[in-house]
N, C-alpha and C positions, 0 to 999 in steps of 0.2 A: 399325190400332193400337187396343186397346182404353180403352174410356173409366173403365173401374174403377179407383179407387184412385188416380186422379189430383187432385191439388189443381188449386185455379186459378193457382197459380205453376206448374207442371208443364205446364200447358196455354198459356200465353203464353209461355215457354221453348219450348214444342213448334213455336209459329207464327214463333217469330223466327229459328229454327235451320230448318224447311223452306224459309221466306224467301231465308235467307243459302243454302241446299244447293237453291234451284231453278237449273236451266240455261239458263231466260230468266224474267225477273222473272213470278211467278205471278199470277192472278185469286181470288177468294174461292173460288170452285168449287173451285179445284185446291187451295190450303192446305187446306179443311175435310177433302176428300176423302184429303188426306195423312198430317193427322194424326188424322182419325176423329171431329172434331166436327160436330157439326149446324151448319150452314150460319150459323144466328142465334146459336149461340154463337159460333162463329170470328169474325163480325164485332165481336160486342160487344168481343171481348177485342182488335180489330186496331184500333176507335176509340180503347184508352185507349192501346196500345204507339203509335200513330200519334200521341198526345198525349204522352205523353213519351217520343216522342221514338226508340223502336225500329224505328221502320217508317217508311217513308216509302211514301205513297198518291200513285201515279203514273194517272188515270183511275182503270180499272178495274186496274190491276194493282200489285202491292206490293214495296218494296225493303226493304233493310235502310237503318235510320235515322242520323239523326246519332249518337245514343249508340254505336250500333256503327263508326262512324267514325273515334270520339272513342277508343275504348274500345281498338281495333287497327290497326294501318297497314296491316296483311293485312286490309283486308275483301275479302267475299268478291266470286265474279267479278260479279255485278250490281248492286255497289254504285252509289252516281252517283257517284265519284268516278271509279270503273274506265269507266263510260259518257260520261261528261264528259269527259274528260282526252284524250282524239286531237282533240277540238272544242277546246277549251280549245288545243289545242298549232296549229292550224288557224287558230285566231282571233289568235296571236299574232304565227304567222307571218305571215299576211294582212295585219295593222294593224302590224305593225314594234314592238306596245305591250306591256306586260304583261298576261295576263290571269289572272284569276281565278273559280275558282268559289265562291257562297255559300250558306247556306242560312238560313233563319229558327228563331232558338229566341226565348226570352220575352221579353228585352230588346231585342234588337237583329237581326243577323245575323252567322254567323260563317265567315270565310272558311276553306274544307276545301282549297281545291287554288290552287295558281298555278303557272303558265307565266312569270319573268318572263327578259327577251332579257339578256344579260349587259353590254350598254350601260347597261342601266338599273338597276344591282346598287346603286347609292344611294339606291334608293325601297324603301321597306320593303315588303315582302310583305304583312305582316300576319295572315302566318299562323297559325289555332289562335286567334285574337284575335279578340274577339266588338266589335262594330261597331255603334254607337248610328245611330238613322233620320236625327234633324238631322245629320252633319257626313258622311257617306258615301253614294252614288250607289244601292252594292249593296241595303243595308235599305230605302232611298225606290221603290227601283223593286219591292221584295217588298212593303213594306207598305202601296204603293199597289195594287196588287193583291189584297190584302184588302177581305174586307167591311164599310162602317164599322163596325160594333159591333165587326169584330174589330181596330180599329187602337186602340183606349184603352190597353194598358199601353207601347205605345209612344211615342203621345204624351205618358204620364205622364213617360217616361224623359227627354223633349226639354224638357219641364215641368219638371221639377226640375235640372236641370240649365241654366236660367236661359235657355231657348231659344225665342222671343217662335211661339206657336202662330195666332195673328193678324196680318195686314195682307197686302202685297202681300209682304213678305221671309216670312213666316210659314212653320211647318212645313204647315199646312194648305193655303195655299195651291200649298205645292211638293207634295204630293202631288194637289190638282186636277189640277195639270199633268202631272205623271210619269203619273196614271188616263187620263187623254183624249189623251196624245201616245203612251202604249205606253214611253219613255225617260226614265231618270231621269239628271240628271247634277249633278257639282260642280264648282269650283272653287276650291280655295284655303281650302275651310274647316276641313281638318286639318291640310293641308300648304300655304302659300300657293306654290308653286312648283308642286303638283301637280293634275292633275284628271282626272276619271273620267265614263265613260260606262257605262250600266248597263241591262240589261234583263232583265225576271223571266221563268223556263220555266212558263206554265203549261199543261199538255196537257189536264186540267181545267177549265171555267168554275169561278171563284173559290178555285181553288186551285194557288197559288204553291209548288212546289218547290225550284225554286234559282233564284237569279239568274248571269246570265254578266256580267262587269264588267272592261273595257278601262282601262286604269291607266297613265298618262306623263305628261311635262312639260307643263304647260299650253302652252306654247307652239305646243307639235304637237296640241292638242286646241282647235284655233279653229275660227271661225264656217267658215272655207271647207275642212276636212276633214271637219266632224261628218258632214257626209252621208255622208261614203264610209263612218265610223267605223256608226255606226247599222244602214247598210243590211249592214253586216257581222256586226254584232253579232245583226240579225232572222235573216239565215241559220244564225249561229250557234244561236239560240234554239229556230229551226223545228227542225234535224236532231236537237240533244239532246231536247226534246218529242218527235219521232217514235221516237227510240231509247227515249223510257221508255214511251210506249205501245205499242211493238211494231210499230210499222208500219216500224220499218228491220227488215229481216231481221239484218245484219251492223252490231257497231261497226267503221266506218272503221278500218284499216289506218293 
């Protein structure tokens, strides 16, 4: 594809549309290669779509972002919603629970996909609903996986919203814990009947893609399930992680 006469909107247009039309999530090599830019341009322009938001950075290889998620229900075939969703349906039947996929935008996280059993059709999905760090499992276990300088406008969020960032209840302190145990969870603090376990995809060092997040009655989510809940939830984690790095050959059937 020639490079004349193209603006720089023509060319981030160019990398989000090869994205969406590769037929396994592509590597820098192969976008620059596809659409005719030099290797240093194709990245610069894939950090700011990866910033807001058009691309999502799996390792080394790139998807189509939440904005194109947000934007069409038909994303294309290697959306993470299309690569998540047999895990997602996997995790639910396995745990009897709802589950859900999430991802991280500015304020919070917002759940793109759920699974939930029609037992549970009185717990909200929450779908399309952007999800603040203090009161849900999904954003605590994404934005503990952040690097501290990158968890500030989140905390601001749990800060203004009158949410104590200090002591042993603190947001701070639940994200020590959800950092060093790998699991973030709640209870009761959106829904008091409801609570969730949660844990971040990242196939990346310090970079959080989605989180997978188990959803039902508190009741069913006590001290003597969480284990089986958790070690569910890591195999869930692992196989969506190998699926966006490529090391699954096939999505699950």
């Amino acid at each position: 594809m020639p490079q004349t006469q193209r603006t720089a909107v023509d060319k981030a247009l160019d990398l989000v549309e090869a994205v969406a039309r590769a037929p396994r999530p592509p590597r820098l090599t192969d976008l620059a290669e596809t659409v005719g830019l030099h290797r240093a341009t194709a990245y610069r322009i894939l950090v700011d779509l990866v910033r807001r938001g058009w691309v999502l950075r799996a390792d080394d290889r790139y998807l189509p972002g939440t904005a194109v998620l947000l934007l069409s229900a038909r994303a294309a075939h290697n959306s993470l919603t299309t690569l998540a969703r047999p895990v997602l349906e996997d995790l639910s039947a396995h745990t009897g629970l709802m589950a859900n996929l999430q991802v991280l935008e500015r304020t919070g996280s917002r759940v793109v996909d759920v699974v939930r059993p029609d037992r549970l059709a009185m717990i909200s999905t929450l779908l399309d609903e952007t999800l603040p760090v203090h009161r849900f499992a999904g954003p605590l276990a994404l934005v503990a996986a952040l690097p501290q300088d990158a968890r500030t406008p989140y905390l601001d969020v749990a800060s203004d919203a009158g949410h104590p960032l200090d002591g042993d209840t603190g947001l701070l302190a639940d994200l020590a814990r959800a950092e060093a145990d790998g699991f973030a969870a709640e209870d009761g603090r959106n829904d008091r009947l409801v609570a969730s376990v949660s844990r971040a995809v990242v196939p990346a060092e310090g970079v959080p893609v989605c989180a997978l997040t188990v959803v039902g009655p508190s009741a069913e989510i006590d001290d003597e399930r969480l284990e089986r809940l958790r070690a569910a939830l890591a195999s869930a984690a692992d196989t969506l992680a190998g699926l966006l790095s490529g090391s699954h050959q096939e999505v699950p059937a």
